[in-house]
C-alpha positions in Angstrom: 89.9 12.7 20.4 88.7 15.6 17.7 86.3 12.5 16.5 85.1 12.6 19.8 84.5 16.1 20.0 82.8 16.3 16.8 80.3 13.5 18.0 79.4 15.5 20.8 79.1 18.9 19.0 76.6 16.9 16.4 74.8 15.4 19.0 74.4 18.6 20.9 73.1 20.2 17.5 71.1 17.2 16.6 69.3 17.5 20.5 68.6 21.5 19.5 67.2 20.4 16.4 64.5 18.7 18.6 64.0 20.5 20.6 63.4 23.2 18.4 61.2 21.3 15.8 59.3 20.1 18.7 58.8 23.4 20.3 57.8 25.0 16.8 55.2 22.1 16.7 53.5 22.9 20.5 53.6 26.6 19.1 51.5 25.9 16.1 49.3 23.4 17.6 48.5 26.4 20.3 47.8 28.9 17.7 45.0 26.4 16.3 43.4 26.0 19.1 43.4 29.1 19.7 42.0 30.2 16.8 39.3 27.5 16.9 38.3 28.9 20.2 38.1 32.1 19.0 35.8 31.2 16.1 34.0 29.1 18.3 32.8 32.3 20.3 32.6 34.3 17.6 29.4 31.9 16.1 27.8 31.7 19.7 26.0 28.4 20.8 25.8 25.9 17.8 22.7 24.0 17.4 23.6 20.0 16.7 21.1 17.9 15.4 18.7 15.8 17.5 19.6 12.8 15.7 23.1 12.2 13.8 23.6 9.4 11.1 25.5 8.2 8.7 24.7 8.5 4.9 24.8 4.8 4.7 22.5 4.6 7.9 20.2 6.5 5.9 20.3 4.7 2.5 22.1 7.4 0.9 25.3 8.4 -0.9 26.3 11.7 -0.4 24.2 13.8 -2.3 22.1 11.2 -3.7 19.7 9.8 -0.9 17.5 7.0 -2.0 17.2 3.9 -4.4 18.0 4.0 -8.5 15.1 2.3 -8.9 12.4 5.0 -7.4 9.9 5.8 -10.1 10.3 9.9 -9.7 13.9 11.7 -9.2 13.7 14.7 -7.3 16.3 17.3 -7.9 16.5 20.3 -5.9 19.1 22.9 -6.4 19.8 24.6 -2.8 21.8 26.9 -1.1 22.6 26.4 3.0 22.4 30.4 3.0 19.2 30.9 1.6 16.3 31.2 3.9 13.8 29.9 1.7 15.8 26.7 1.4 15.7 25.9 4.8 12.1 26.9 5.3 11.4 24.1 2.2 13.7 21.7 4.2 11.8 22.5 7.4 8.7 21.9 5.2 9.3 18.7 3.3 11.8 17.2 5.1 9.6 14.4 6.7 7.7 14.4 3.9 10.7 13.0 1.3 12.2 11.2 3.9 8.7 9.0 3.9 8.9 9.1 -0.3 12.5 7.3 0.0 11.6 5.3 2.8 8.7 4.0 0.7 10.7 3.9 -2.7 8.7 6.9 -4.1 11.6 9.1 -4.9 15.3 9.5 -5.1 16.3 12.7 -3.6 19.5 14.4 -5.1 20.7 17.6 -4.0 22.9 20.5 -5.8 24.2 23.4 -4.9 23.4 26.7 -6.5 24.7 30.0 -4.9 22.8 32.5 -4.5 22.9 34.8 -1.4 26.8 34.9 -1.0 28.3 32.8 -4.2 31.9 34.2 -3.5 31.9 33.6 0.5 29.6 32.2 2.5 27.3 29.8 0.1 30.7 28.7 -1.2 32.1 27.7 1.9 29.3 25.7 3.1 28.5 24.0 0.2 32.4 23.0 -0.1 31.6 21.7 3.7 29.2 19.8 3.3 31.1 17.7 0.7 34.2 17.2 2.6 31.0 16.0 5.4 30.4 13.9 2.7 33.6 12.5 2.5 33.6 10.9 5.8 30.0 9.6 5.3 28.1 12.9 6.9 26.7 14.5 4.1 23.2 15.0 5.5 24.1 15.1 9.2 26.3 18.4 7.9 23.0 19.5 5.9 21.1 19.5 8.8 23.9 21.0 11.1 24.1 24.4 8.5 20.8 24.7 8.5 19.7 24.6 11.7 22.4 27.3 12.2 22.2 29.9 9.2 19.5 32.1 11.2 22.0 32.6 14.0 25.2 32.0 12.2 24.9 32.1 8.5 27.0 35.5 7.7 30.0 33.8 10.1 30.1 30.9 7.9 34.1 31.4 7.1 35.9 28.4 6.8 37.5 28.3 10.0 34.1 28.2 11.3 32.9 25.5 8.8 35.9 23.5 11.0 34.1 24.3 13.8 31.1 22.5 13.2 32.6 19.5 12.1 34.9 19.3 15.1 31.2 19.7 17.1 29.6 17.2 14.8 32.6 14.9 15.6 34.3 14.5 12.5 37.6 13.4 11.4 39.0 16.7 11.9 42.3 16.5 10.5 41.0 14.6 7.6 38.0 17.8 6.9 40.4 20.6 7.2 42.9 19.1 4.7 39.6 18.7 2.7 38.8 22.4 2.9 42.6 23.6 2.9 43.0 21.7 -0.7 39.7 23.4 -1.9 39.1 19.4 -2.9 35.5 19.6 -3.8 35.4 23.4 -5.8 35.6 21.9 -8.9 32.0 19.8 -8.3 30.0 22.6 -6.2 30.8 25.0 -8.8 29.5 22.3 -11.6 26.6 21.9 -9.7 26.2 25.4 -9.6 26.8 25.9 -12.9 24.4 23.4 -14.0 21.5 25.5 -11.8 22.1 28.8 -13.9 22.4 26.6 -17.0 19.2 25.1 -16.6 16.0 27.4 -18.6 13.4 28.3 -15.9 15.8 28.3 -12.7 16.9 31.6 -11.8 16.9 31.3 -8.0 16.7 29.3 -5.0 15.2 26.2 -4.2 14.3 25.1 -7.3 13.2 21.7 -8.4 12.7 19.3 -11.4 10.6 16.6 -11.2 11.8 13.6 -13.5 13.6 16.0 -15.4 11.0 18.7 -15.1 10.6 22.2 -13.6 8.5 22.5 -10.9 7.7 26.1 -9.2 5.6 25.6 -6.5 3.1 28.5 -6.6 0.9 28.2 -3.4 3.3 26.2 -0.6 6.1 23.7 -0.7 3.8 21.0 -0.5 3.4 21.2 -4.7 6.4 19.7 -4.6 5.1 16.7 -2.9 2.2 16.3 -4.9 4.2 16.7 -8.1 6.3 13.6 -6.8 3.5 11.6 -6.1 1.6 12.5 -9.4 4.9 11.1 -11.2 4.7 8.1 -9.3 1.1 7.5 -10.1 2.0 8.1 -13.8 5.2 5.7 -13.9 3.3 2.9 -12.3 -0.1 3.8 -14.5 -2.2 4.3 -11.5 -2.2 8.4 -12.6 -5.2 10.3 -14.4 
């Protein structure tokens, strides 16, 4: 009989135990979605872009959009918060998506941070790569800067989860991404690599097979510097 009885007190524990656990688990679940909500209104209406793809959709890996066997590699070094980086992007952006389509160029993209290094820059640039990691590298590009005017000093990493919850990411997956800090380590090499390099000392900056370009009239230098390499490589140049 006290056997008995002590089944029945375990199993009444045991059922608590549940019950608690589970009730613990609906609390916290709540909390995020509130909190999500919250940042959600805090940023206002978030602009998506027009068209999302993958990075292999668009012949690129991650960073790195284009083939290894384009004559000229362009390398810009680029923070999402700075708003001459997004007018260059607004700019050029057909324009070096025709120079990898055609096998011109090979794009690659750093990060440098500039405007808000500690903060802001950081956390997008930590975004983007955990983007990245699902195959959304430049989808996320696009998304940040299509928002920094509006939205860029929100940019906290809460709302960072925001936008790949409205890009339709893995969300689970990206917050552990940005909760582990998983890609620090290489946006701060990147950036690191920017300072480290003679003749950059801002943002965007670009080298040209390895050399410094600063584009003194418009952005469009940068495309003729590309396609002055190509000429060169292929020894149709001057």
């Amino acid at each position: 009989m006290s056997k008995s009885k002590g089944g029945r007190s375990l199993s009444r524990k045991s059922d608590r135990t549940i019950w608690w656990i589970g009730g613990v688990a609906v609390l916290v679940t709540a909390a995020l979605i509130v909190a999500s909500n919250v940042t959600a209104r805090r940023l206002g209406e978030i602009i998506l872009p027009e068209t999302v793809l993958t990075d292999q959709e668009m012949g690129a890996d991650r960073n790195v959009w284009g083939s290894a066997d384009a004559p000229v590699e362009l390398v810009e070094f680029s923070d999402f918060r700075c708003p001459a980086c997004r007018q260059a992007n607004m700019a050029l952006g057909e324009e070096i998506e025709q120079l990898v389509a055609e096998g011109t160029a090979r794009y690659v993209r750093k990060h440098m941070l500039v405007i808000d290094p500690d903060d802001t820059s950081l956390n997008a640039a930590e975004a983007a790569e955990c983007a990245a990691d699902q195959g959304y590298y430049w989808a996320f590009h696009d998304l940040l800067f299509a928002n920094q005017v509006a939205q860029g000093q929100k940019w906290t990493r809460d709302a960072m989860k925001t936008y790949a919850r409205e890009l339709g990411l893995d969300t689970k997956a990206f917050n552990e991404c940005m909760d582990r800090r998983t890609h620090r380590d290489k946006v701060l090499a990147d950036n690191a690599e920017g300072y480290g390099t003679p003749g950059i000392t801002g943002t965007p900056s670009y080298l040209v097979n390895g050399e410094l370009l600063r584009p003194q009239r418009s952005f469009y230098e940068v495309i003729e510097a590309v396609q002055a390499a190509a000429g060169q490589s292929t020894g149709q140049g001057g």
